[in-house]
C-alpha positions in Angstrom: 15.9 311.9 -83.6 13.3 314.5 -82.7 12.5 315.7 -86.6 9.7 318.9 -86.6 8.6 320.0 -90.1 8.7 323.6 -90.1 6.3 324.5 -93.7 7.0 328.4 -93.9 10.4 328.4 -92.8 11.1 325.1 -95.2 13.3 323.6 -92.5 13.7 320.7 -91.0 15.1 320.2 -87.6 16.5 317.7 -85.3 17.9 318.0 -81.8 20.8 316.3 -80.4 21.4 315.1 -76.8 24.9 315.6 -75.5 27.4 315.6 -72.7 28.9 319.6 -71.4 32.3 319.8 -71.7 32.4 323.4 -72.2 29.4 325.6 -71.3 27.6 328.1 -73.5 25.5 328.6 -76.3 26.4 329.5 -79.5 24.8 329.1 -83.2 26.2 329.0 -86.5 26.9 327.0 -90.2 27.9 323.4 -89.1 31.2 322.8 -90.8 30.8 318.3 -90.6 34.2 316.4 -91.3 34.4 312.5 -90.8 38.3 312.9 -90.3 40.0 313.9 -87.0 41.7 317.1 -87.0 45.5 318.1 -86.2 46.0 321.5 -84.3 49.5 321.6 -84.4 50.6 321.9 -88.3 46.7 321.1 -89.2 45.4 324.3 -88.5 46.8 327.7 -89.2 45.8 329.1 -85.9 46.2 333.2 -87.5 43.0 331.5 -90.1 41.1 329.0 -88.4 41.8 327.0 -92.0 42.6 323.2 -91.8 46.1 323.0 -93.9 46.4 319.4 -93.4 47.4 318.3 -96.7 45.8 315.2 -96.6 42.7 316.6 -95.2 39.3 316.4 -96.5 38.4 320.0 -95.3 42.3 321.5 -96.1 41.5 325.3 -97.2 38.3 325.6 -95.4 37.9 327.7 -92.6 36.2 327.3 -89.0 36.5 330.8 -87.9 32.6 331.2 -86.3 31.2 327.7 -87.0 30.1 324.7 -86.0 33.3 322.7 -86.2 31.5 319.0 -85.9 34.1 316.2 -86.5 35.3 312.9 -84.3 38.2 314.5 -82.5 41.7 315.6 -82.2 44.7 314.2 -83.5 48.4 314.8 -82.9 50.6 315.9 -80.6 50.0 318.2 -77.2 50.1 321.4 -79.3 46.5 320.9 -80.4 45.3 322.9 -77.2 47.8 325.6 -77.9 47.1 325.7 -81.6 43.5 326.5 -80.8 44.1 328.7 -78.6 45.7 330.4 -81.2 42.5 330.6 -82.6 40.7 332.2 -79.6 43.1 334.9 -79.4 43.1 335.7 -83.4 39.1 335.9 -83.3 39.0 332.8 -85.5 37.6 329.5 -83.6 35.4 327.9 -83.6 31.8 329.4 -82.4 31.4 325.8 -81.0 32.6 321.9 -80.7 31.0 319.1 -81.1 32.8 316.0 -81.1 32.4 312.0 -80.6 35.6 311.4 -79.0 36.7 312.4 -75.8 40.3 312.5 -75.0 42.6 314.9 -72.7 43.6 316.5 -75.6 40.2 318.0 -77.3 39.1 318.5 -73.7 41.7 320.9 -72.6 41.8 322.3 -76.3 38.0 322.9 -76.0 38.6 324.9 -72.5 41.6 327.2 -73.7 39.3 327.7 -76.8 36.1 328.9 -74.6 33.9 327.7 -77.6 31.0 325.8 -76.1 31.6 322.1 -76.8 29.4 318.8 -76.1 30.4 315.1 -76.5 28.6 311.5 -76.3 25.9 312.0 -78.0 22.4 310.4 -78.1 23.4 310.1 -82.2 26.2 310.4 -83.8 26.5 314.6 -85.1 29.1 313.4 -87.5 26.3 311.6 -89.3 23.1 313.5 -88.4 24.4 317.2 -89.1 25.6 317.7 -92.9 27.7 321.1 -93.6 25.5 324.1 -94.2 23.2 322.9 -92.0 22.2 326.0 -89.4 23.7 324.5 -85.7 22.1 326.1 -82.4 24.3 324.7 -79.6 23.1 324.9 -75.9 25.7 323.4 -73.8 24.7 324.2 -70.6 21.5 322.3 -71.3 22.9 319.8 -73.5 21.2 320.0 -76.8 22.0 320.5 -80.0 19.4 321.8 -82.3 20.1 321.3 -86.2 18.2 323.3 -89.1 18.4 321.7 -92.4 16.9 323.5 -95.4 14.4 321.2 -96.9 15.1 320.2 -100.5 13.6 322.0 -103.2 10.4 320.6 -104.6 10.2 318.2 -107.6 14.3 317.3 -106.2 15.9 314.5 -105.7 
């Protein structure tokens, strides 16, 4: 991991190497989930909020983040669910995610988000949420901002 100490802005920040599978570049909060997300009856596509009852992130929304998580889940509506989201101004501002599948691919095109997979690290572990997310896909690169802890924590 690249790591720069930044001392007036109190940030740390770490850049990501990773695969184009849509181009762009977007920035915004990093929303991180560990869990795979279900478009179709996981999302409510009018929100951008995960409704998944089971799911660690149900009542959050993505509408303009970082949606960082390991994949998609589910059956074939996932690309239509998120392209929901796309027309009802509520995706994602970009994708990142570990694993690739037809699925999250075509559901990353129809969403028109820039999105990057297989990383150089895993940005399930290495971005937290909060975290500030600048997301070059067209070059790759993922640059994370972390706000340093306050002193005298932890």
């Amino acid at each position: 991991m690249n790591t720069v100490a930044d001392p007036q802005a109190d940030t740390v920040v770490a850049t990501l190497r990773g695969r184009k599978i849509v181009g762009g570049v977007a920035e915004g909060e990093a929303l991180v989930t560990e869990a795979h997300i279900s478009g179709w009856g996981g999302i409510d596509s009018r929100t951008g909020t995960i409704v998944e009852m089971r799911h660690p992130l149900r009542g959050q929304s993505f509408a303009g983040k970082v949606l960082v998580f390991p994949g998609a889940k589910g059956s074939s509506g996932w690309s239509n669910a998120f392209h929901l989201t796309r027309s009802m101004g509520v995706a994602p501002a970009a994708m990142l995610f570990t694993e690739m599948t037809t699925k999250i691919a075509l559901g990353a095109v129809v969403t028109r988000a820039p999105a990057l997979t297989d990383f150089d690290q895993d940005p399930v572990a290495v971005i937290r949420t909060g975290d500030w997310v600048r997301v070059d896909a067209d070059a790759g690169t993922v640059q994370v901002i972390r706000r340093a802890p306050p002193a005298g924590a932890g």
